[in-house]
N, CA, C and O atoms as CSV, one atom per row, in Angstrom:
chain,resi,resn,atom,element,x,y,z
A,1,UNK,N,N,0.823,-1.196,0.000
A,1,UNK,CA,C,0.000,0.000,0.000
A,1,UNK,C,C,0.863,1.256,0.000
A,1,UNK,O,O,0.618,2.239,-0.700
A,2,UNK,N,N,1.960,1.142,0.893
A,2,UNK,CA,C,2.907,2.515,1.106
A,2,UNK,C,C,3.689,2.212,-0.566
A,2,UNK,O,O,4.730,2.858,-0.447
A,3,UNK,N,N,3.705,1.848,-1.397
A,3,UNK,CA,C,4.210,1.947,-2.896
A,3,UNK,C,C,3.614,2.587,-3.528
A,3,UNK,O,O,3.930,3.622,-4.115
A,4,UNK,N,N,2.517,1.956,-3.480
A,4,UNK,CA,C,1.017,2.475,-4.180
A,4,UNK,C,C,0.999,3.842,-3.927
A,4,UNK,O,O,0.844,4.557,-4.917
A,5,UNK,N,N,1.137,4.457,-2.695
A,5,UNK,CA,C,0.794,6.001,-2.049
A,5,UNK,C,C,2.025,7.102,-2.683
A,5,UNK,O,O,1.895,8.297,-2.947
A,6,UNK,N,N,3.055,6.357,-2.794
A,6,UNK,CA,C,3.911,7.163,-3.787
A,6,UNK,C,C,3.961,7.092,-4.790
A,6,UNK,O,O,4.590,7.900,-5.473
A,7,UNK,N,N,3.230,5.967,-5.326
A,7,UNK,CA,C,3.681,6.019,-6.502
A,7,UNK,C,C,2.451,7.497,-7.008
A,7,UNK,O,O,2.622,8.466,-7.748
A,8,UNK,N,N,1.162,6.993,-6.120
A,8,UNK,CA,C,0.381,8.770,-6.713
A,8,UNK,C,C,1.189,9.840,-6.402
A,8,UNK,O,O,1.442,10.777,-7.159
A,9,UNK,N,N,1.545,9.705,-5.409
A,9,UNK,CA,C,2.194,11.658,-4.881
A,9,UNK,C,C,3.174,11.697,-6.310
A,9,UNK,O,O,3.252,12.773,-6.903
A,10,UNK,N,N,3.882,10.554,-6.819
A,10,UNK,CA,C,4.728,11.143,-8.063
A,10,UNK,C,C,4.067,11.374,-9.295
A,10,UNK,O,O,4.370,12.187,-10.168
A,11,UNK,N,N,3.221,10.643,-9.268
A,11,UNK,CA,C,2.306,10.913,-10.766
A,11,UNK,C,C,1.713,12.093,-11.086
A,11,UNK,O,O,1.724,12.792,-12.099
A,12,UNK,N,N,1.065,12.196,-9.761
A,12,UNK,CA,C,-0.065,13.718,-9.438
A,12,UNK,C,C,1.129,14.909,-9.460
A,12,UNK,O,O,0.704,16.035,-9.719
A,13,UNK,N,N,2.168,14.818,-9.286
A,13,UNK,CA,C,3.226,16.094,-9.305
A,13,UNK,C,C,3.526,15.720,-10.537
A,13,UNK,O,O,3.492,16.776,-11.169
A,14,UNK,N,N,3.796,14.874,-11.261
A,14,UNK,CA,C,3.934,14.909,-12.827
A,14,UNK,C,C,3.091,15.700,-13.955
A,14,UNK,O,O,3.450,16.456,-14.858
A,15,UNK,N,N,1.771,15.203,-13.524
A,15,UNK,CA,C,1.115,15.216,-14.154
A,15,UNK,C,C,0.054,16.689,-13.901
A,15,UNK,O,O,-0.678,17.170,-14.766
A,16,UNK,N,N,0.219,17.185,-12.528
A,16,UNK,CA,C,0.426,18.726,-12.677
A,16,UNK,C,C,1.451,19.978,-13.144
A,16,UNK,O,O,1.384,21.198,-12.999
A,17,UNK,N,N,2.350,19.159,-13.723
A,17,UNK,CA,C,2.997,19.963,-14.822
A,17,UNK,C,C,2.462,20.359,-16.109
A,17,UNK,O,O,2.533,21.372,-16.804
A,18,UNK,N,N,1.758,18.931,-16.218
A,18,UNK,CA,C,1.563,19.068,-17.422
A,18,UNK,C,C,-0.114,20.030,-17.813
A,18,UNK,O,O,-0.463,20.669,-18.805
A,19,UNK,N,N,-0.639,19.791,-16.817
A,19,UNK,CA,C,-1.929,20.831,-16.690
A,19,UNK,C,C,-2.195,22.343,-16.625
A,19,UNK,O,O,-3.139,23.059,-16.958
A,20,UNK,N,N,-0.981,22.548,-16.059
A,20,UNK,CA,C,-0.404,23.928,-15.632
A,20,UNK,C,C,-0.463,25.108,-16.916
A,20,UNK,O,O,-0.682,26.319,-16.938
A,21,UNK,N,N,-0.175,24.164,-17.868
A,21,UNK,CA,C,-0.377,24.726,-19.311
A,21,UNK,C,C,0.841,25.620,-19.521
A,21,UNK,O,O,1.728,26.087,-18.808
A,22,UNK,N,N,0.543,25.649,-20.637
A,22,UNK,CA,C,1.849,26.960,-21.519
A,22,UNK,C,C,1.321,27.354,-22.540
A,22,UNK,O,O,0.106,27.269,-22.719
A,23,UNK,N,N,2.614,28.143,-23.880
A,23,UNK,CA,C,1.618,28.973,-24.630
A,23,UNK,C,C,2.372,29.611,-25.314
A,23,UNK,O,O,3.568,29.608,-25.021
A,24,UNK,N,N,1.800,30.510,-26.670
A,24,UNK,CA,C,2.578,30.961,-27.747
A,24,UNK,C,C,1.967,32.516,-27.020
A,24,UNK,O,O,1.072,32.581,-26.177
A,25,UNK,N,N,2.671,33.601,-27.568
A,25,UNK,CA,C,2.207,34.844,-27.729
A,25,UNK,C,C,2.845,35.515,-29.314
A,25,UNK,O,O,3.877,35.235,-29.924
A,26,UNK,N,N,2.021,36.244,-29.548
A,26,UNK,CA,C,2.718,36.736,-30.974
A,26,UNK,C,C,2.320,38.369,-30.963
A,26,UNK,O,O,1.120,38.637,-30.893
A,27,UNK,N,N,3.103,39.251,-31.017
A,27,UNK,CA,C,2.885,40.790,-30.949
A,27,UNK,C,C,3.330,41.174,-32.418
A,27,UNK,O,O,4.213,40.696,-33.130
A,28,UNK,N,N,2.430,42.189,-32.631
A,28,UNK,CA,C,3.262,43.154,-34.081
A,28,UNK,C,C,3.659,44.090,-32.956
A,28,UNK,O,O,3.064,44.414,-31.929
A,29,UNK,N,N,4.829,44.427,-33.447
A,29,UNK,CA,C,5.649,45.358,-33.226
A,29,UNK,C,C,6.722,46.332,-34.415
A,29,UNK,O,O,7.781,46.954,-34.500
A,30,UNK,N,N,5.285,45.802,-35.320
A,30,UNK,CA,C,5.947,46.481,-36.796
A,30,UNK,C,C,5.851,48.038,-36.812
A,30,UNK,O,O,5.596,48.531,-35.713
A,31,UNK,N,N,6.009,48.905,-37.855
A,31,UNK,CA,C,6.440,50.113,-37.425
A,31,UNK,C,C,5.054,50.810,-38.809
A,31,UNK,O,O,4.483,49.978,-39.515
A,32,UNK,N,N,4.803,51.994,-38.932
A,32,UNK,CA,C,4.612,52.699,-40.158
A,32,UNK,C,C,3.172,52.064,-40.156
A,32,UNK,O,O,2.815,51.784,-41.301
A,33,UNK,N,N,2.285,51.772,-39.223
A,33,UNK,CA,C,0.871,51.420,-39.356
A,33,UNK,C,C,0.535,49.809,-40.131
A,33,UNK,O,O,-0.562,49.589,-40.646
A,34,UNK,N,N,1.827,48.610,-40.107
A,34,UNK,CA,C,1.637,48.022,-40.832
A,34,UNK,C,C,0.730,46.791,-39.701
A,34,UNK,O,O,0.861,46.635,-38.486
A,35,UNK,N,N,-0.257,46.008,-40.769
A,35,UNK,CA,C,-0.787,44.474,-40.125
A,35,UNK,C,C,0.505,43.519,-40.018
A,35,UNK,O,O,1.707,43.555,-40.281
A,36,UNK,N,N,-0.341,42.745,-39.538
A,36,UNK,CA,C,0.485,41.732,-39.256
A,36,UNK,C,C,-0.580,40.312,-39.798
A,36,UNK,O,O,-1.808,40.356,-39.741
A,37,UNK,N,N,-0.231,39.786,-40.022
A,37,UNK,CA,C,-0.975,38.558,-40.531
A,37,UNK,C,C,-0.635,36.949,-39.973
A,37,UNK,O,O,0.589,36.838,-39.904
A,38,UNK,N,N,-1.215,35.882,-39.624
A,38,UNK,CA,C,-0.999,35.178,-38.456
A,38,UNK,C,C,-1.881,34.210,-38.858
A,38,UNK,O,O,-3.069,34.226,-39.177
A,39,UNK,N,N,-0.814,33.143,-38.748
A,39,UNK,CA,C,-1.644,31.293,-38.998
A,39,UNK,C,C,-0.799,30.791,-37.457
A,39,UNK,O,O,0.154,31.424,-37.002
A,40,UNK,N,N,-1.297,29.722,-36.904
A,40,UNK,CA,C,-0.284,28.464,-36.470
A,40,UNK,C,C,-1.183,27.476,-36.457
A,40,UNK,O,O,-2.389,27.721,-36.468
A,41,UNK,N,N,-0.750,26.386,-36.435
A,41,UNK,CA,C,-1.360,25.239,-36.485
A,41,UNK,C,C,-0.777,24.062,-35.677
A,41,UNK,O,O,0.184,23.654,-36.329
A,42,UNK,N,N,-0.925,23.310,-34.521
A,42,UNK,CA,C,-0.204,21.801,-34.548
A,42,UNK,C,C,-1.342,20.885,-35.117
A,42,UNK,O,O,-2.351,21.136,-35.776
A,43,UNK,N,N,-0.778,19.676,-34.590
A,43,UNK,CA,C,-1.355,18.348,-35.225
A,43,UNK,C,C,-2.490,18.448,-34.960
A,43,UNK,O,O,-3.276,18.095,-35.839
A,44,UNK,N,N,-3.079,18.991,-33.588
A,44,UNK,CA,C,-4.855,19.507,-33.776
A,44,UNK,C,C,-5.390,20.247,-33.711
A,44,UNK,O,O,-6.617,20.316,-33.786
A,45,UNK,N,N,-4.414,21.280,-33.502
A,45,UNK,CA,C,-5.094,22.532,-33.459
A,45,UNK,C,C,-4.736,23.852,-34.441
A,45,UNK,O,O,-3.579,24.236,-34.612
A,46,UNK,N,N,-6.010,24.538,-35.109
A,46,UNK,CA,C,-5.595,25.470,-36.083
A,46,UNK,C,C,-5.750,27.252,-35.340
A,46,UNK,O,O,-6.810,27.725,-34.930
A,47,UNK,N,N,-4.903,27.701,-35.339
A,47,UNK,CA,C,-5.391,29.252,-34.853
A,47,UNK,C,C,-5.281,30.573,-35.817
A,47,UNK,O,O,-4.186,30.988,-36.196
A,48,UNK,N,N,-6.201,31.035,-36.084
A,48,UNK,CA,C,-6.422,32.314,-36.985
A,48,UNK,C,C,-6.934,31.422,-39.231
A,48,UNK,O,O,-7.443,30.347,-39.549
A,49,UNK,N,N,-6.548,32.327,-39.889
A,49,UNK,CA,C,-5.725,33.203,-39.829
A,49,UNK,C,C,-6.280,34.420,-38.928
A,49,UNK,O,O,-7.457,34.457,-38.569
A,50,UNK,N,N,-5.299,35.451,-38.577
A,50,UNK,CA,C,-6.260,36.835,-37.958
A,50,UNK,C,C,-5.016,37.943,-38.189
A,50,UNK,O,O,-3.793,37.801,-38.178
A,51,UNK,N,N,-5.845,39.064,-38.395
A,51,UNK,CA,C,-4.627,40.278,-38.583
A,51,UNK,C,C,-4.789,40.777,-37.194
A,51,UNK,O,O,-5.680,40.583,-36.367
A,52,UNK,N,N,-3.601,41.530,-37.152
A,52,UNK,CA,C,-3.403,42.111,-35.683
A,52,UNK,C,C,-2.225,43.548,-36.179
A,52,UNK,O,O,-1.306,43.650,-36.991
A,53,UNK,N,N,-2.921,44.533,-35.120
A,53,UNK,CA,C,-2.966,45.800,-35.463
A,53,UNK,C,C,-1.506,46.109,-35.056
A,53,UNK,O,O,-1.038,45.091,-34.545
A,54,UNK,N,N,-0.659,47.053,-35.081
A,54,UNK,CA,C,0.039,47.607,-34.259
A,54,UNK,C,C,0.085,47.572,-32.971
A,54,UNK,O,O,-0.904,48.206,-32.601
A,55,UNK,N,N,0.914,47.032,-31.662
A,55,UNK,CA,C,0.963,46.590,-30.364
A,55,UNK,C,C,-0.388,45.760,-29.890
A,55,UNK,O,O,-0.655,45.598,-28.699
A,56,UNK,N,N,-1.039,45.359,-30.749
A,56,UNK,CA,C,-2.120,44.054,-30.715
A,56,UNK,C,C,-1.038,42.664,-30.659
A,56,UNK,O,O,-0.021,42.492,-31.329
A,57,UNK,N,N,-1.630,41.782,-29.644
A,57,UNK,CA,C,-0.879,40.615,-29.350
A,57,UNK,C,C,-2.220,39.476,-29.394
A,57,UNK,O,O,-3.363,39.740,-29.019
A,58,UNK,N,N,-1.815,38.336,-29.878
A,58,UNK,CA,C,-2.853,37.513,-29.696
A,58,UNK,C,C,-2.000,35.969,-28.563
A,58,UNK,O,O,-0.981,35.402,-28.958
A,59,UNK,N,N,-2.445,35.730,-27.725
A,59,UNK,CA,C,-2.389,34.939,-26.567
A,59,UNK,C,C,-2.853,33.862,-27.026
A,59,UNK,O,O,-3.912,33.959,-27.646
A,60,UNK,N,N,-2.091,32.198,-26.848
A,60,UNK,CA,C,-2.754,30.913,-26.817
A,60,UNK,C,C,-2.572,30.075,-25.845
A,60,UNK,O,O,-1.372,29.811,-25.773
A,61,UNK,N,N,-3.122,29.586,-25.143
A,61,UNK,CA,C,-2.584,29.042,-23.764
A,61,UNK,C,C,-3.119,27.361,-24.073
A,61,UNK,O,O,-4.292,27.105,-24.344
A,62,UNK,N,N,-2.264,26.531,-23.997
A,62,UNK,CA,C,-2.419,24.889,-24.048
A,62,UNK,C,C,-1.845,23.998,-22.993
A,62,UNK,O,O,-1.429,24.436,-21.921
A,63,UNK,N,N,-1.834,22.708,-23.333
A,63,UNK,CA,C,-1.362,22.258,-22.449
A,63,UNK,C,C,-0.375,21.025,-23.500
A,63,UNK,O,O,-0.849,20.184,-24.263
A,64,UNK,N,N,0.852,21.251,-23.251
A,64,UNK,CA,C,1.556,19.907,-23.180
A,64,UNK,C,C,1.620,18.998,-23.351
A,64,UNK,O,O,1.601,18.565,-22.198
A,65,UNK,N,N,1.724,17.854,-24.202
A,65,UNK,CA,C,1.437,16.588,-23.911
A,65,UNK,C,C,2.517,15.618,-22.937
A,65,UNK,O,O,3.683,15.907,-22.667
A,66,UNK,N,N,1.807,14.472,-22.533
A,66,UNK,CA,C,2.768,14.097,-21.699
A,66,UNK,C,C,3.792,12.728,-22.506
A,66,UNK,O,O,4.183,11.733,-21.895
A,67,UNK,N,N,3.984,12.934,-23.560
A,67,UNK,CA,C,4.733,12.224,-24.743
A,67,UNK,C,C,5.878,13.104,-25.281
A,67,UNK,O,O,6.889,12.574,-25.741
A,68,UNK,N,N,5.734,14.431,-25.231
A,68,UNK,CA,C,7.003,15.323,-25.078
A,68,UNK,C,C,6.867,15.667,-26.832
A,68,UNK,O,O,7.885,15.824,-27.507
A,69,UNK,N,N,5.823,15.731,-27.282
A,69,UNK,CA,C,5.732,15.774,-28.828
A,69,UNK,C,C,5.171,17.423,-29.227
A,69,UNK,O,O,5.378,18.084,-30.244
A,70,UNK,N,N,4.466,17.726,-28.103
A,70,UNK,CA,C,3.454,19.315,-28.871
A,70,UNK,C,C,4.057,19.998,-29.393
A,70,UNK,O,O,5.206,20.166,-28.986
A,71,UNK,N,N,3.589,20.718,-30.532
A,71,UNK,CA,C,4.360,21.464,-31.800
A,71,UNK,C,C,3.753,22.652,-32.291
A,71,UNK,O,O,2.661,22.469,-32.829
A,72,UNK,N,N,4.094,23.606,-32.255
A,72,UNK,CA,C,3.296,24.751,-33.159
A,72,UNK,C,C,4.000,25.202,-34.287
A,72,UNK,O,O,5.223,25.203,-34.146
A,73,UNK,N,N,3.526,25.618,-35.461
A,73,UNK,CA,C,4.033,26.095,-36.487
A,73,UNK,C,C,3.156,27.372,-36.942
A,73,UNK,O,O,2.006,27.331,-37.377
A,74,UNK,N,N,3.882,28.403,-36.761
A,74,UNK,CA,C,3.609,29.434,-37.318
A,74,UNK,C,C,3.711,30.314,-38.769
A,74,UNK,O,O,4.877,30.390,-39.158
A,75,UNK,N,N,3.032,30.781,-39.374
A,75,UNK,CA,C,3.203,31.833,-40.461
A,75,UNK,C,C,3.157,33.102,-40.216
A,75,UNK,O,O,2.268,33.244,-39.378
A,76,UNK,N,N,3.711,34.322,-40.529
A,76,UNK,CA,C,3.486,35.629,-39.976
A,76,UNK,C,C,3.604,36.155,-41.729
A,76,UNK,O,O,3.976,35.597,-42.761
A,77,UNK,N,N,3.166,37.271,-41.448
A,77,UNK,CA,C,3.345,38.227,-43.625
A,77,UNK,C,C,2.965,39.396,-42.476
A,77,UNK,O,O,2.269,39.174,-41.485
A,78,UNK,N,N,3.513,40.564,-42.789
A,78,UNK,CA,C,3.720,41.738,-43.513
A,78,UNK,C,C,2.959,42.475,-44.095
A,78,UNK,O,O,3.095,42.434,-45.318
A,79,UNK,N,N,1.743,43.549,-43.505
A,79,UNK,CA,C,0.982,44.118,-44.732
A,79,UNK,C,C,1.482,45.334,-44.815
A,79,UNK,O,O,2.353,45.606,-43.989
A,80,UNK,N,N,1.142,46.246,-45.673
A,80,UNK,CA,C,-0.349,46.012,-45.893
A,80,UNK,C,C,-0.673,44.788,-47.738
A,80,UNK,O,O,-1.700,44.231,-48.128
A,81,UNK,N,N,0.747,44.849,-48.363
A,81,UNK,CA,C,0.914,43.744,-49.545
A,81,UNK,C,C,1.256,42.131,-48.881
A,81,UNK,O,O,1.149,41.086,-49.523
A,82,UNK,N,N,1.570,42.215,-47.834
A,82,UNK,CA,C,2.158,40.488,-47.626
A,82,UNK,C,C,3.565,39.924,-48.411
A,82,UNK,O,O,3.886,38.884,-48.986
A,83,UNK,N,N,3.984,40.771,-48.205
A,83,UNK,CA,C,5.398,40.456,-49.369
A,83,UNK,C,C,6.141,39.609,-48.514
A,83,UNK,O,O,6.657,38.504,-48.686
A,84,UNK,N,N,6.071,40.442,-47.480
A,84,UNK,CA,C,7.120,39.974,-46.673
A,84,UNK,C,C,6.281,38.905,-45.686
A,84,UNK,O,O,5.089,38.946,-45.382
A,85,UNK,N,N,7.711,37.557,-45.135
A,85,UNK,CA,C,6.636,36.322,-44.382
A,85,UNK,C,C,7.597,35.480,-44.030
A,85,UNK,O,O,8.719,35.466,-44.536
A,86,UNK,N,N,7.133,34.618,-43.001
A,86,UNK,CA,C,8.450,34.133,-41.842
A,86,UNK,C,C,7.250,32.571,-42.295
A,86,UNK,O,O,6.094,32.763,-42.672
A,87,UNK,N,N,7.795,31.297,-42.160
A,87,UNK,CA,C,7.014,30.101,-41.703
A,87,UNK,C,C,8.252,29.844,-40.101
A,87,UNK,O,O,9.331,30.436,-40.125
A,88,UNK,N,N,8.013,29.257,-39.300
A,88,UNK,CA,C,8.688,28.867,-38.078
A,88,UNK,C,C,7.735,27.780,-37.283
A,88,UNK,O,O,6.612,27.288,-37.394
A,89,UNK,N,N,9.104,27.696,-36.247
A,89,UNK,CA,C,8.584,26.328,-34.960
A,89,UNK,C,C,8.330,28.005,-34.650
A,89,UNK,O,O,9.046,28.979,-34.886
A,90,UNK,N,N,6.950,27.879,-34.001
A,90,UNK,CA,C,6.531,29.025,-32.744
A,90,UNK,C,C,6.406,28.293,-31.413
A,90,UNK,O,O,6.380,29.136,-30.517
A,91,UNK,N,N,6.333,27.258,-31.012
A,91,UNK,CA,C,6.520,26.262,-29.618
A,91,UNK,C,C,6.562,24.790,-29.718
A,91,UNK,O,O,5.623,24.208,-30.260
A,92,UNK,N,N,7.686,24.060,-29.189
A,92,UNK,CA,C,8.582,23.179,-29.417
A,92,UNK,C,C,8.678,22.455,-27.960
A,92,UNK,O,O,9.318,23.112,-27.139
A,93,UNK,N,N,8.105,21.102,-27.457
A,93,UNK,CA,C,8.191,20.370,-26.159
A,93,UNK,C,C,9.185,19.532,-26.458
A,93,UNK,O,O,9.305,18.696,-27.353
A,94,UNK,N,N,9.961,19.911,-25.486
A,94,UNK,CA,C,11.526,18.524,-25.779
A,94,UNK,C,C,11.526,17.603,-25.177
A,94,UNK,O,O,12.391,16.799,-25.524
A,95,UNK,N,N,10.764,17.240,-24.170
A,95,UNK,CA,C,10.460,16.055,-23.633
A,95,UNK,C,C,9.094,15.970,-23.237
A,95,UNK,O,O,8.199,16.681,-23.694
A,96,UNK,N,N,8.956,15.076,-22.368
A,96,UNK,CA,C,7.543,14.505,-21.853
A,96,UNK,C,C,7.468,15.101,-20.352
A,96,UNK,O,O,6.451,15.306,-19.690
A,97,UNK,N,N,8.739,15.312,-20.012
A,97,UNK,CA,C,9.356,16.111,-18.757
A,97,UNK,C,C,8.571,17.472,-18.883
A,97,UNK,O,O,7.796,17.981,-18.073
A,98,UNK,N,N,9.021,17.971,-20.243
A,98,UNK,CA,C,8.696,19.569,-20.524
A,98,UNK,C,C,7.572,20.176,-20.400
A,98,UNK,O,O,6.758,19.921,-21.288
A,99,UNK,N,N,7.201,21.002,-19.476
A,99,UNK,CA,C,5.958,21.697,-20.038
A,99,UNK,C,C,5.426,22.638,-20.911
A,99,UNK,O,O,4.299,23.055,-21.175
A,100,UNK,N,N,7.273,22.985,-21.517
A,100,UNK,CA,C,6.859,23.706,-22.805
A,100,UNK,C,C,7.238,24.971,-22.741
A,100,UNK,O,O,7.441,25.510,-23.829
A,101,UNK,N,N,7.407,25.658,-21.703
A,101,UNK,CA,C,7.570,27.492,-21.217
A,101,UNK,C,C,6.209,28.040,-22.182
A,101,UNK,O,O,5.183,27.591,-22.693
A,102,UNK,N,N,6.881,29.173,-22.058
A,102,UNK,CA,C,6.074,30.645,-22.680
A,102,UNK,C,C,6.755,30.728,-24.022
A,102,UNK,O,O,7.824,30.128,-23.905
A,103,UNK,N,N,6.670,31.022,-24.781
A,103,UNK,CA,C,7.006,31.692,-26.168
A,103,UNK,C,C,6.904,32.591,-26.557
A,103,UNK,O,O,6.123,32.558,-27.508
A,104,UNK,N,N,7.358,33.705,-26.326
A,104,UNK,CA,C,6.940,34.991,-26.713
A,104,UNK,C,C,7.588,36.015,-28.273
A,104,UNK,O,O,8.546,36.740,-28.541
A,105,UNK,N,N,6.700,35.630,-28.763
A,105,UNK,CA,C,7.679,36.314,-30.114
A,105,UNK,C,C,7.121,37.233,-30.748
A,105,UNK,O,O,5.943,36.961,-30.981
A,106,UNK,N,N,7.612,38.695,-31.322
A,106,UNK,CA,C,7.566,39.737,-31.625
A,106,UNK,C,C,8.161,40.143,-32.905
A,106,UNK,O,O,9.337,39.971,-33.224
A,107,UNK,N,N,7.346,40.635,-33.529
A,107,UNK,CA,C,7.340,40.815,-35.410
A,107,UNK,C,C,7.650,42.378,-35.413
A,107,UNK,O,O,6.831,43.279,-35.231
A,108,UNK,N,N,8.560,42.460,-35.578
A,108,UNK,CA,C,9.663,43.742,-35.743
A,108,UNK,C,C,10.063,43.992,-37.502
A,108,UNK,O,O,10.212,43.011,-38.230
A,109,UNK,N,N,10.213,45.493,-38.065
A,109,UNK,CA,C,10.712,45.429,-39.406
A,109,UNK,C,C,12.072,44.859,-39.727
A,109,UNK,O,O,12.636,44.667,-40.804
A,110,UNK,N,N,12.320,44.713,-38.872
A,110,UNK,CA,C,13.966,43.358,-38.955
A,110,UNK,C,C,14.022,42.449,-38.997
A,110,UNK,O,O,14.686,41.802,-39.807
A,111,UNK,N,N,13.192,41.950,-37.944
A,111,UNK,CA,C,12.805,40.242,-38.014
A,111,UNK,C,C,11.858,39.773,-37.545
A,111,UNK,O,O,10.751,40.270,-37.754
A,112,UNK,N,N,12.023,38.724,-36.808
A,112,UNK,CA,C,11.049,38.273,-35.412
A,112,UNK,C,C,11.962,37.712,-34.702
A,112,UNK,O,O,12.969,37.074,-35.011
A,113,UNK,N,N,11.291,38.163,-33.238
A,113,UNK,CA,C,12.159,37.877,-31.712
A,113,UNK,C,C,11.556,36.845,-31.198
A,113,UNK,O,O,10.589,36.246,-31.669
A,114,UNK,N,N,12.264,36.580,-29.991
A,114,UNK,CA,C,11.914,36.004,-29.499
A,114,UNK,C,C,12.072,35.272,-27.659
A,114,UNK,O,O,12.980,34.490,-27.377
A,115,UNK,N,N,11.030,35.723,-26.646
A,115,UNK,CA,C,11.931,35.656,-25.752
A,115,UNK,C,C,10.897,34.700,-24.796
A,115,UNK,O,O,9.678,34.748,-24.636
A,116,UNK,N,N,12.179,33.612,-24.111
A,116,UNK,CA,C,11.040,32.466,-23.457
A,116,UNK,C,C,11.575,32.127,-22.349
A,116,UNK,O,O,12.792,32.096,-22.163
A,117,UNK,N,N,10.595,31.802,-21.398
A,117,UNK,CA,C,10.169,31.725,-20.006
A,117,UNK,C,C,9.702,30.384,-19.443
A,117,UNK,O,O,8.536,30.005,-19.553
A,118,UNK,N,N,10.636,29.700,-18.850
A,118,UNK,CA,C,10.068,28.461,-17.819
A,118,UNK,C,C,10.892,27.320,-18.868
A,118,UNK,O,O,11.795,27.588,-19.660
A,119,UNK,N,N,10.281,25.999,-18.601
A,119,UNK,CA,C,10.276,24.810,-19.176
A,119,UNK,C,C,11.820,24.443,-19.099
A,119,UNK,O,O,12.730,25.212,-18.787
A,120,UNK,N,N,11.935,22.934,-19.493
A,120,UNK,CA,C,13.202,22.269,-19.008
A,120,UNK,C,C,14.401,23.102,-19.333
A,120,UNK,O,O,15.256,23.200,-18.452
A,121,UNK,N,N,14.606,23.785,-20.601
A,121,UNK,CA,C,15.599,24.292,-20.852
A,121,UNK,C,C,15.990,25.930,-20.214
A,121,UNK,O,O,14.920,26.183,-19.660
A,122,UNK,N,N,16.652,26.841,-20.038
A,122,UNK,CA,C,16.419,27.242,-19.419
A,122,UNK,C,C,15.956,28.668,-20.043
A,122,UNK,O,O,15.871,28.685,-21.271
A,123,UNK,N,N,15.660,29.819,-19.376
A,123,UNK,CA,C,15.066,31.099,-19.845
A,123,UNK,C,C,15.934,31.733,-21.480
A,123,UNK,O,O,17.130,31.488,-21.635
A,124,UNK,N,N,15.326,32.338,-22.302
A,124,UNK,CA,C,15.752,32.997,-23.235
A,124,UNK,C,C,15.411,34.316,-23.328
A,124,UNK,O,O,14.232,34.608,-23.530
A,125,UNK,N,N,16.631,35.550,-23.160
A,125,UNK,CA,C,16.167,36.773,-23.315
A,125,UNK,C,C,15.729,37.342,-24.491
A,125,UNK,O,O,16.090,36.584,-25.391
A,126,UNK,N,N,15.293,38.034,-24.826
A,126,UNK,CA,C,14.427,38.528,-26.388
A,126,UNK,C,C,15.864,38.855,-27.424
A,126,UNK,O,O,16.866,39.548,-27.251
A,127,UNK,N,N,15.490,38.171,-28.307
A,127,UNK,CA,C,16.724,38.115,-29.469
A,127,UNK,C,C,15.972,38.002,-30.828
A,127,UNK,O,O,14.762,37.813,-30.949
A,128,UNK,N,N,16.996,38.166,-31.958
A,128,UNK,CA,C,16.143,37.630,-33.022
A,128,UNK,C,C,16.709,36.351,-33.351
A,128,UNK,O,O,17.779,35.836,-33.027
A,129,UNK,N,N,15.586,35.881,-34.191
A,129,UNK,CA,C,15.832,34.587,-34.202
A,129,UNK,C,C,15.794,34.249,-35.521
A,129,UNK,O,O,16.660,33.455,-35.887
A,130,UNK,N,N,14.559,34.877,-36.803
A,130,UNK,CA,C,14.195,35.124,-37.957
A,130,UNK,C,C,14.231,36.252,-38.502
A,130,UNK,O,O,14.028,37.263,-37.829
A,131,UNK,N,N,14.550,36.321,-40.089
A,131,UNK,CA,C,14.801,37.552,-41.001
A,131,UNK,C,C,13.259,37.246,-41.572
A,131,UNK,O,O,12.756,36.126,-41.481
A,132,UNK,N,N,12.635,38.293,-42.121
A,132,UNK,CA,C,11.913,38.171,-43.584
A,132,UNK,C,C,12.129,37.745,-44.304
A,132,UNK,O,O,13.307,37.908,-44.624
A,133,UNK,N,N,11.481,37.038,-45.023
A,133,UNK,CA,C,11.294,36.724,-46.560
A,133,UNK,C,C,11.162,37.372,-47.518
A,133,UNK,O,O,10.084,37.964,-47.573
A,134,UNK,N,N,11.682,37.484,-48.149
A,134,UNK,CA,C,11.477,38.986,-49.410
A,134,UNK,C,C,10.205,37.940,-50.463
A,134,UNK,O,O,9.696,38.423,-51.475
């Protein structure tokens, strides 16, 4: 019985990691009144497309799987033509351990940033990470 009783206290602390949730954020932080334009998708889930204004951010909050697989893939373009356009990993679980952090990434006329919070690996301060696409 005393096996049994730990073996929950370890599961239930496992497995409130994984509930705890995490999450993409995506900001324009483009300059000159431009949109921003916005897909991601994983294996089940689709979000947008949706434009987002100048210092408009759109928030996704999920949860983890406990297989260490969850994936987001993002598209971003450039308006007010769309010329310009990034495809990327926007959130990446490296283990089954992981709960994934925060993702926070920011669409700048230079690139896109990116700065992340929590999860196995450790914190990332805001950097760029992606150029445009011409």
């Amino acid at each position: 019985m005393k096996n049994l009783s730990v073996f929950l206290l370890v599961f239930s602390i496992y497995i409130l990691g994984h509930v705890s949730g995490t999450g993409i954020t995506i900001t324009n932080e483009l300059q000159f009144k431009k949109l921003l334009w916005m897909r991601c998708y994983s294996k089940d889930d689709v979000i947008g497309p949706k434009v987002l204004s100048i210092g408009q951010q759109y928030e996704n909050s999920f949860r983890a799987n406990i297989w260490g697989t969850t994936r987001f893939m993002c598209t971003l373009k450039q308006g007010p033509n769309y010329k310009h356009y990034q495809n990327f990993t926007a959130f990446k679980q490296y283990t089954g351990y992981d709960n994934g952090a925060d993702w926070d990434w920011r669409a700048r006329e230079d690139g896109i940033y990116l700065k992340k919070e929590g999860g196995i690996r450790k914190s990332v301060d805001l950097h760029k990470v992606y150029d445009w696409i011409n």
